[in-house]
Wavefront OBJ file of the C-alpha trace (Angstrom):
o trace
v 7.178 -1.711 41.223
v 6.040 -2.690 37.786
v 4.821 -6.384 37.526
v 4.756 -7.944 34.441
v 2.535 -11.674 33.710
v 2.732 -14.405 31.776
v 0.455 -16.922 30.604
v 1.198 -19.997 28.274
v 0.159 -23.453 27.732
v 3.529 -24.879 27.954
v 2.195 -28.249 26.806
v 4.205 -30.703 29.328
v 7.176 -30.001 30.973
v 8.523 -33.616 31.707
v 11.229 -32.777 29.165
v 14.564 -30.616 30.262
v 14.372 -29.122 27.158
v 11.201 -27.917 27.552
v 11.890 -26.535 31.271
v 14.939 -25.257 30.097
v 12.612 -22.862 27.322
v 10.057 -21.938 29.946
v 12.868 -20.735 32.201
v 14.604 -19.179 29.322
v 11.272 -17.350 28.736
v 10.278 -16.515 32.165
v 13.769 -15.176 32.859
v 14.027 -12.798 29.421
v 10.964 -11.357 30.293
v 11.813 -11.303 33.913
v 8.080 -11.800 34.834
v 6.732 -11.170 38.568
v 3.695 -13.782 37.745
v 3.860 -16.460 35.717
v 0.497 -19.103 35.106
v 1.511 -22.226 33.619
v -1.470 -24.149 31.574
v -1.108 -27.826 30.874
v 2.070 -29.298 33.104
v 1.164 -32.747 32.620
v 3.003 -33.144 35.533
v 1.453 -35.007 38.685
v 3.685 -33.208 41.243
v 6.254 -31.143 40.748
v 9.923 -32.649 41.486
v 12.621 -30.077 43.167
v 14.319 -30.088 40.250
v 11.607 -28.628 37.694
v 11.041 -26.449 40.908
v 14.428 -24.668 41.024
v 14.106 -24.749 37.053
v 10.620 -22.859 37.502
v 11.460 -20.535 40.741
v 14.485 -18.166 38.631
v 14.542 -14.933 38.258
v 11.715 -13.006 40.107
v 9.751 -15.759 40.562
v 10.140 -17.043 44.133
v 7.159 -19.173 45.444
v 4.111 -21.218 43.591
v 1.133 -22.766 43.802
v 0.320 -26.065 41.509
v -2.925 -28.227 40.568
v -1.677 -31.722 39.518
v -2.691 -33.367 36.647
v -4.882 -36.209 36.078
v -2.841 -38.816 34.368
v -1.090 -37.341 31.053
v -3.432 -34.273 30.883
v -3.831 -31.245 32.763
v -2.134 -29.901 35.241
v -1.382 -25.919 35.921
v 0.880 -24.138 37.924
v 1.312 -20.365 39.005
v 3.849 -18.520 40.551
v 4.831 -15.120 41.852
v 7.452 -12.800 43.357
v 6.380 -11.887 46.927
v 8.027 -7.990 45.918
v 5.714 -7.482 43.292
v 2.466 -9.707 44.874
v 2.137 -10.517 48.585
v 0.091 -13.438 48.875
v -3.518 -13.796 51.529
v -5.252 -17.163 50.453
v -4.485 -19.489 47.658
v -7.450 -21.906 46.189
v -6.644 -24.724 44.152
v -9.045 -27.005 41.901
v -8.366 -29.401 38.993
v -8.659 -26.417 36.516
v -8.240 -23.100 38.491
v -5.897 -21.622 40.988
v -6.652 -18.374 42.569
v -4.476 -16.751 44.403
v -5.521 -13.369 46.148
v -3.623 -10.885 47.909
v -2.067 -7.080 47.517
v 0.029 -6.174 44.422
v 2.402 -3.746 44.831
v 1.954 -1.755 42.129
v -1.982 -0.650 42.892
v -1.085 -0.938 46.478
v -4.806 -2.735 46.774
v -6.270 -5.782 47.201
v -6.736 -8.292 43.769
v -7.643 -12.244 42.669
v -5.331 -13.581 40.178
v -7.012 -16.416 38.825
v -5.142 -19.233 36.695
v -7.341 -20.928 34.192
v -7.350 -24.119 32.199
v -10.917 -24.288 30.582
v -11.956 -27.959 29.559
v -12.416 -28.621 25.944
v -16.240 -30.288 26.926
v -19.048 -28.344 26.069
v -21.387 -28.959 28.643
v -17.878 -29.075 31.343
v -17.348 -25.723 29.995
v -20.274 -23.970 30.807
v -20.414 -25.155 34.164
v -16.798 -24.282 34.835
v -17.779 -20.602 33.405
v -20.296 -20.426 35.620
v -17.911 -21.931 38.868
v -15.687 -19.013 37.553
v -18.315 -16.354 37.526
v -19.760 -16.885 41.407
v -15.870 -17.158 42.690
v -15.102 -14.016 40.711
v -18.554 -12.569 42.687
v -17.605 -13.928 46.103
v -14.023 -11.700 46.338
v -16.002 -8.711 45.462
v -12.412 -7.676 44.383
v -10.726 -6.904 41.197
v -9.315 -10.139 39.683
v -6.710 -10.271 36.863
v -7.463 -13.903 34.482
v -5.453 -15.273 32.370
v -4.629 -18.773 30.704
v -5.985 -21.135 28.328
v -10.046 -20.507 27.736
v -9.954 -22.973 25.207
v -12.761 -20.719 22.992
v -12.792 -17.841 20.778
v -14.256 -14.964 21.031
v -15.369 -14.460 17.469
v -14.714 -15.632 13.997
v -12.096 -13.382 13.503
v -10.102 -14.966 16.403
v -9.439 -18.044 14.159
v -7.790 -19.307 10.878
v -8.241 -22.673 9.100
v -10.149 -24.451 12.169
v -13.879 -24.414 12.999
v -15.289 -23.298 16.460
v -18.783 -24.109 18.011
v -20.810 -20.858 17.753
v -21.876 -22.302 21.130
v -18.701 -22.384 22.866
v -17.908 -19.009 21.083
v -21.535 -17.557 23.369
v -20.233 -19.147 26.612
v -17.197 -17.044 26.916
v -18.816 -13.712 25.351
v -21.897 -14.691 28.059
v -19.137 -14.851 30.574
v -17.126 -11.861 29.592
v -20.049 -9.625 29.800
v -21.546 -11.250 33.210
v -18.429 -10.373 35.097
v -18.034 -7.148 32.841
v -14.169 -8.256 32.377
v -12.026 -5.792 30.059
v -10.380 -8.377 27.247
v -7.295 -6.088 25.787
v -6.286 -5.946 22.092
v -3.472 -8.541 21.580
v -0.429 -6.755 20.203
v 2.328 -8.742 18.353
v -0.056 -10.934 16.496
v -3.476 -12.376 16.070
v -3.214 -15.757 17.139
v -1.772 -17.947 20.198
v -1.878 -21.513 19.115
v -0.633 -23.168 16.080
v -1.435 -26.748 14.176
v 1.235 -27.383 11.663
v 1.395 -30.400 9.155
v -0.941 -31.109 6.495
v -4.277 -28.766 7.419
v -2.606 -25.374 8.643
v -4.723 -23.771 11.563
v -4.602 -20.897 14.107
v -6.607 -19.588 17.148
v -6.405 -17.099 20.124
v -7.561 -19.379 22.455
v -4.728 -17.794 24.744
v -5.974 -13.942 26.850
v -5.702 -12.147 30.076
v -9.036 -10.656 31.058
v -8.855 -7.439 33.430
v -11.208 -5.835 35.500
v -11.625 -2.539 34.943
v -10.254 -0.979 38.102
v -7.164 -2.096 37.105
v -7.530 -0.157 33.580
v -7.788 2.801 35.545
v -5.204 1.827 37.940
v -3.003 1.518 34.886
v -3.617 2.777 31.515
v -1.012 2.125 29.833
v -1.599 -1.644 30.372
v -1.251 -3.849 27.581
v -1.200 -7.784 26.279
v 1.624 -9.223 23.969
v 1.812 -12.126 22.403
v 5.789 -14.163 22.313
v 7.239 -16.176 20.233
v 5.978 -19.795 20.590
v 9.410 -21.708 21.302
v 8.875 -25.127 21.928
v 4.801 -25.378 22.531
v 1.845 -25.083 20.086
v 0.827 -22.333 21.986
v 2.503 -18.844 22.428
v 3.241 -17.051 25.757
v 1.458 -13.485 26.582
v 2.288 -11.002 28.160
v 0.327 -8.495 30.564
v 2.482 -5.812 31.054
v 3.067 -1.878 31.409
v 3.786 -0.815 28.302
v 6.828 2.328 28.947
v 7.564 2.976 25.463
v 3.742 4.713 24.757
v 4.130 8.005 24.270
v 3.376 10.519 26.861
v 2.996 13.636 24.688
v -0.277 15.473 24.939
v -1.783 17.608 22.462
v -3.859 20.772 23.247
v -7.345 20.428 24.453
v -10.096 23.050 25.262
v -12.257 21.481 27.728
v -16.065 23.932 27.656
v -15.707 24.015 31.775
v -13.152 26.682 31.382
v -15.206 29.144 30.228
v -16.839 28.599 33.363
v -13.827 30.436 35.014
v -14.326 34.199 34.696
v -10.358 34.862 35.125
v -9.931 32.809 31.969
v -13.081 34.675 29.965
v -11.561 37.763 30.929
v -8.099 36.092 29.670
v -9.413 35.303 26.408
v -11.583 38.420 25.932
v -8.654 40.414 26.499
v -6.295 38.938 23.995
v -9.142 39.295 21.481
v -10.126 42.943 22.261
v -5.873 43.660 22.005
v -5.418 41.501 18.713
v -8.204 43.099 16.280
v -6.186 43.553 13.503
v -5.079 40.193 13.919
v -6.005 37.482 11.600
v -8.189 34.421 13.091
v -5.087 31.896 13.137
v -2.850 34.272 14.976
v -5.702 35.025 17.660
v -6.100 31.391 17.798
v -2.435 31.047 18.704
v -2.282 33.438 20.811
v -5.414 32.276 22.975
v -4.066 28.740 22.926
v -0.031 29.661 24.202
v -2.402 31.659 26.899
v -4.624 29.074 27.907
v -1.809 25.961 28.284
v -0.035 28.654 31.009
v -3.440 29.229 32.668
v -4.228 25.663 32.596
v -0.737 24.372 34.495
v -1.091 27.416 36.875
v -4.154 26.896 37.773
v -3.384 22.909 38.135
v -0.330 23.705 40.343
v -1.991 25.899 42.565
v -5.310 23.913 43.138
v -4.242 22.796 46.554
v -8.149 21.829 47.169
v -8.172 18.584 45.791
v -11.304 16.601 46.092
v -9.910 13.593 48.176
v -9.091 16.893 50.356
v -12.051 18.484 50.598
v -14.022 15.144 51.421
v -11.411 14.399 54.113
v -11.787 18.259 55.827
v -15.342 17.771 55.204
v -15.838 14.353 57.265
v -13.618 16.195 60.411
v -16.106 19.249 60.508
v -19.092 16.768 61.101
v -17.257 14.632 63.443
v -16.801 18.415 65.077
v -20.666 19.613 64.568
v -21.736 15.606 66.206
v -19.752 16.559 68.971
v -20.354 20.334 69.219
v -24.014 21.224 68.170
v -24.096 24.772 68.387
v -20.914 25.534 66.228
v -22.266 27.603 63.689
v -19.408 28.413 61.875
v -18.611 24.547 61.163
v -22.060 24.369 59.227
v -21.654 26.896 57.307
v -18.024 25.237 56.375
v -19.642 22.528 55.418
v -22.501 23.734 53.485
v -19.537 25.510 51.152
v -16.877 22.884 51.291
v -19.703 20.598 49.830
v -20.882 22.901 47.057
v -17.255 23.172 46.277
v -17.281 19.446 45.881
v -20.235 19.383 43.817
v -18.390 22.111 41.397
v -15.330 19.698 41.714
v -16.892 16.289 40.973
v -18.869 17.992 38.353
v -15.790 19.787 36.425
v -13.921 16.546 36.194
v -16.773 14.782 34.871
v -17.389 16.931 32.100
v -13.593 17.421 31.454
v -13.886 12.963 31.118
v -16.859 13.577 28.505
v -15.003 15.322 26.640
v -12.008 12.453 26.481
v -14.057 9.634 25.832
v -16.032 11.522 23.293
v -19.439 9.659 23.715
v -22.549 10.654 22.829
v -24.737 10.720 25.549
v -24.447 12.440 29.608
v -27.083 11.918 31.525
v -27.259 15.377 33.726
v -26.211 14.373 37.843
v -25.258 11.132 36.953
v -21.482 10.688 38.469
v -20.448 7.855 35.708
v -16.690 8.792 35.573
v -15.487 5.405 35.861
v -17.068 4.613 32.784
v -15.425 8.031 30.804
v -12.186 6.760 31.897
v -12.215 3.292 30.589
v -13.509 4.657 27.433
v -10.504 6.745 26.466
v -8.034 4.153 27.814
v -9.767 1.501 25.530
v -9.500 3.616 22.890
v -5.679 4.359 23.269
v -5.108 0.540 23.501
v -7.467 -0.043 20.008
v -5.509 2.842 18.342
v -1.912 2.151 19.580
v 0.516 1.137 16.903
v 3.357 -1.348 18.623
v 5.241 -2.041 15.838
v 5.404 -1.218 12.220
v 7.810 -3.099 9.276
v 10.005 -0.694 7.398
v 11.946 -1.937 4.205
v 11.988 -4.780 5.501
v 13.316 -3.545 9.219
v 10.493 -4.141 12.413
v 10.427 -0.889 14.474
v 8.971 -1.193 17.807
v 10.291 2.579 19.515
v 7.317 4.917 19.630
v 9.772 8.074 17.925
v 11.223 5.747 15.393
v 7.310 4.493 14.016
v 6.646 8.207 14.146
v 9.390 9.174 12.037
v 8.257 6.873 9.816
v 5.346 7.948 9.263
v 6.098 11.710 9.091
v 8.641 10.400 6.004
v 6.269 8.226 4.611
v 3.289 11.009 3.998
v 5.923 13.996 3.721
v 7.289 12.055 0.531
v 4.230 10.662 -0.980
v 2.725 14.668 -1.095
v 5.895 15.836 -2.107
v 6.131 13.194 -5.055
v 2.815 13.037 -6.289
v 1.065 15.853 -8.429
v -1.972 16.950 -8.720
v -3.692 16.897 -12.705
v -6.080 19.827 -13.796
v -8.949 19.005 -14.133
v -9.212 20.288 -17.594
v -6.325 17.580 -18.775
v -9.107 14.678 -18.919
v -10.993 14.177 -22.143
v -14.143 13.405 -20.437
v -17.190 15.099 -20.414
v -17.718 16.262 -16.791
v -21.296 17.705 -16.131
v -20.691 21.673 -15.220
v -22.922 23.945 -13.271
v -24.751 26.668 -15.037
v -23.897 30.434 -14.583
v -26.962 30.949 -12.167
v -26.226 28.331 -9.985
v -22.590 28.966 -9.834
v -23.311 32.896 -8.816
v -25.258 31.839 -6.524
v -23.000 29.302 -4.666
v -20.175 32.758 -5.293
v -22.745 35.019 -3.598
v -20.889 36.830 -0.032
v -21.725 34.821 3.396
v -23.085 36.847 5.567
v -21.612 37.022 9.361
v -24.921 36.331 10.837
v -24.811 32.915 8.420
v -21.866 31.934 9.868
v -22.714 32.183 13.385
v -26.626 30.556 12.595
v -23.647 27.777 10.868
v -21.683 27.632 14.323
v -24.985 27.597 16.553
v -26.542 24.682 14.769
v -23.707 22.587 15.001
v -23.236 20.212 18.369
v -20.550 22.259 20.693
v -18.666 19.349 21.673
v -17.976 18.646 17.732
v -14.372 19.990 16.726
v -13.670 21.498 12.736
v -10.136 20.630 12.894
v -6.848 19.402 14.693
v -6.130 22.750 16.844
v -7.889 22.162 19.917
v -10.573 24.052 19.961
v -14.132 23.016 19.990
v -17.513 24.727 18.556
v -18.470 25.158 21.569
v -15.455 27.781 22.256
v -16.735 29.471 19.380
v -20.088 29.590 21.325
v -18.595 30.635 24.181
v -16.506 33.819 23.138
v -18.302 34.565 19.460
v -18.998 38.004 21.032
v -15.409 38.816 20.783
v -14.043 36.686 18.156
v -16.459 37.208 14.908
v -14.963 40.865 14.519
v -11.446 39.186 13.906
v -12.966 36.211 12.609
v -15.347 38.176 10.271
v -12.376 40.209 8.606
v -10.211 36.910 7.858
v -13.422 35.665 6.273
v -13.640 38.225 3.966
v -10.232 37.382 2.849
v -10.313 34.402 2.295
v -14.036 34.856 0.192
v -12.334 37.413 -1.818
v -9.374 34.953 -2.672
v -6.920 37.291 -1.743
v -5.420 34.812 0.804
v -5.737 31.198 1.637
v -6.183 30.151 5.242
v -4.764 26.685 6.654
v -6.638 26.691 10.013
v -9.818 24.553 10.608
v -12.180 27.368 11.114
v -12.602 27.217 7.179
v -14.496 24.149 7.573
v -17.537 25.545 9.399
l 1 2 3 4 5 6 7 8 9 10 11 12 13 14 15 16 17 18 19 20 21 22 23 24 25 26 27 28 29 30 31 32 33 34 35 36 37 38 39 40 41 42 43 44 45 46 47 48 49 50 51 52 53 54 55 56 57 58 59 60 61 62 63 64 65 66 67 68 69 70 71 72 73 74 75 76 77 78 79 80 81 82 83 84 85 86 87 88 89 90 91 92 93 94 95 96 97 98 99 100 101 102 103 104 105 106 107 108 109 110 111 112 113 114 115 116 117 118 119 120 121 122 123 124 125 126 127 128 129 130 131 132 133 134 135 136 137 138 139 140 141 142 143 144 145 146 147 148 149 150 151 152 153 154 155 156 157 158 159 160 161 162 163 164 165 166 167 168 169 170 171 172 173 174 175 176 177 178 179 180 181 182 183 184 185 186 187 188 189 190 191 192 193 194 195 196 197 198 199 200 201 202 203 204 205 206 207 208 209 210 211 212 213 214 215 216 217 218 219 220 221 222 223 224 225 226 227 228 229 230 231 232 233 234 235 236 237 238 239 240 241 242 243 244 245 246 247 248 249 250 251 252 253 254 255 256 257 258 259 260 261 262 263 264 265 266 267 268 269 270 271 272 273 274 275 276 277 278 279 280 281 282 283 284 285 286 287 288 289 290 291 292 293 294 295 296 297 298 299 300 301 302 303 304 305 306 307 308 309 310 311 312 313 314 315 316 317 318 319 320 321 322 323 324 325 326 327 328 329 330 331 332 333 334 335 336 337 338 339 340 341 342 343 344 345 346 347 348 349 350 351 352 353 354 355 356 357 358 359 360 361 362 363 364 365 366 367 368 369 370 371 372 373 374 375 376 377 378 379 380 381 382 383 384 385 386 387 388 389 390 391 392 393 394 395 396 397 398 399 400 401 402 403 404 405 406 407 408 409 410 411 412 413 414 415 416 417 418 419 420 421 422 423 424 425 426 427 428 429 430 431 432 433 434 435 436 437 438 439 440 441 442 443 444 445 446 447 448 449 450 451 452 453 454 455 456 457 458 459 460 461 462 463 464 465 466 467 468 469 470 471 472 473 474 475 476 477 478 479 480 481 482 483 484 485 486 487 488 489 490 491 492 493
């Protein structure tokens, strides 16, 4: 099952009305884990318990608080978390166990950071060995009391100081900090001097990005504290549409070369876009059918792998098993090796070491980058869409409108004097390309780099230029000759 958490500094809950707005809260968003910051509540009465335990929640684990200050609380529903040890301190409560939804073992860690300088470092540092003693992934969230950079705040100064001790702490335990969707800020100071701050965050490690992607914090409305609730949740609503990608690996495959070499040796009077369709209608099909027949998945060929050399330990002279192995291991090799470079290619980075196995790190790249380019929610005349198909329509109407509206002006209309180029150099710019120019153009360019929005890469052009420049060549001369204009990125080599 999905879980969904909340954080908030709740700011006391002595008050009914204020239990009766964290329950309201923790209901409506019918959390599975809830950490409440700053109870100011020495224990915990059975009444504010039944007003707390609602919903999903179910059981909880509390810190009391020293006098009027302090004081956190968490709590969990034993479907969605199943609870192994549970420590409590004055600031922290970590609770570690198996959550359902990674089916794996994880620390969920309630903080209340002190506002002390010198306390805060050393609490930081508390936090950091703990976090290295589970030696599993930990989810953290609460109230660090710090931000994170000057952006992070409005109308309120922050110790550059304080500002290093959570980046230093951040990067120690390499913790993933998510954008914040919803808004920029999670505590407010009314009255006279307006200020703002997101002193409010989950941090996640990043086995839990790649458990789920589509993860994602949101900040609430603040009801009846100065600080708003977050969310850490699974966001359903992202879209799962996937445009076309050629990966270079498949070229690798001589059943797809011969694919692509035959549709371009049966399409030569073909024009380059229509070839380009063609090959890419042909490659999605090869792609799925090769996906749904690839029974040989690497999890299976390690696990076939390990029973042949339990067999070969137990039967030396079995020939037959070695030489198994020997090919059930290069086939992992090809395996491992195919889906790393297929990951390179997603997260789009610059550098690959050759036989380093850094996957891991191609995976959190592209789901960091979906999280830093996802749009939640957009205003409309003066109507807040959050559905991923209504912000799209939006957009399509917004840019299909604006072209269709605004006009272009010759340039001849202005009465200025623009600087012109002189016959030579403008016959010389008009001179015929050449086809060997064009592929010394495509060869000197980095193969991973793409012209356009179609899906294919310079490096498919490297690939299969023995069979596309004759189709290629005679759209080029074409379009030179002005006798047609081509929309398709291959223009912009």
């Amino acid at each position: 099952m999905n879980c969904i958490f909340l954080s908030w500094n709740v700011r006391g809950l002595g008050k009914p009305e204020k239990q009766r707005a964290v329950n309201r809260v923790l209901v409506s968003s019918k959390v599975n884990i809830g950490m409440l910051q700053e109870s100011k509540l020495e224990t915990i009465s059975p009444w504010v318990k039944r007003r707390l335990l609602s919903g999903n929640l179910k059981e909880l684990a509390s810190a009391p608080s020293l006098g009027a200050s302090g004081g956190i609380i968490t709590l969990w529903d034993p479907r969605c978390f199943t609870v192994e040890k549970c420590h409590v301190e004055e600031r922290l409560i970590v609770v570690t166990g198996s959550l359902a939804k990674t089916k794996s073992k994880v620390g969920i860690c309630n903080i209340y950071a002190p506002n002390d300088l010198g306390e805060r470092r050393r609490f930081f540092e508390q936090l950091s060995g703990i976090i290295d003693t589970l030696g599993i992934p930990v989810i953290l969230g609460g109230d660090f009391n710090s931000v994170l950079t000057n952006e992070e705040r409005s109308g309120v100064r922050d110790c550059q100081a304080s500002m290093s001790i959570l980046g230093e702490f951040i990067q120690s335990t390499a913790l993933i900090d998510l954008p914040l969707l919803g808004g920029d800020y999670t505590w407010f100071r009314g009255g006279g001097s307006q200020a703002a701050s997101r002193l409010d965050r989950f941090l996640i490690s990043p086995e839990i990005l790649q458990a789920i992607p589509q993860i994602i914090q949101k900040v609430l409305p603040r009801s009846l504290s100065d600080h708003c609730p977050i969310l850490l949740k699974e966001n359903s609503n992202m879209s799962k549409a996937r445009t076309f990608k050629w990966f270079s690996h498949w070229a690798d495959d001589k059943k797809y070369r011969a694919l692509v070499e035959g549709i371009c040796s049966s399409n030569n009077n073909e024009n380059i876009c229509g070839t380009l369709r063609l090959i890419k209608s042909a490659s999605k099909k090869w792609a799925d059918e090769r996906r749904n027949k690839d029974s040989d998945s690497i999890p299976v060929i390690e696990e076939r792998i390990a029973v042949l050399e339990a067999a070969a330990i137990s039967n030396p002279g079995a020939a037959d098993a070695s030489n198994e192995i020997k090919e059930l291991r290069s086939t992992l090799w090809k395996k491992y090796r195919t889906e790393e470079r297929e990951w390179l290619q997603k997260s789009r980075v610059k550098y690959f070491k050759e036989g380093d196995r850094n996957t891991k790190f191609f995976h959190l790249t592209t789901s960091m980058r979906s999280k830093v380019n996802l749009i939640s929610e957009i205003c409309v005349d003066n109507s807040l869409l959050t559905d991923t198909e209504k912000i799209k329509a939006a957009f399509v109407e917004f840019y299909r409108s604006g072209f269709n509206n605004v006009n272009t002006v010759p340039i001849a209309d202005f009465d200025i004097n623009v600087k012109k180029l002189t016959p030579l150099t403008a016959s010389k710019i008009e001179e015929p390309f050449t086809e060997s120019e064009i592929w010394l153009a495509i060869k000197a360019v980095d193969g991973s780099r793409a012209p356009g929005l179609d899906g294919f890469n310079l490096d498919f052009f490297k690939q299969f230029w023995h069979v596309l420049n004759r189709v290629y060549w005679s759209s080029a001369l074409i379009f030179a000759k002005g006798s047609c204009s081509i929309r398709t990125s291959i223009i912009r080599i």
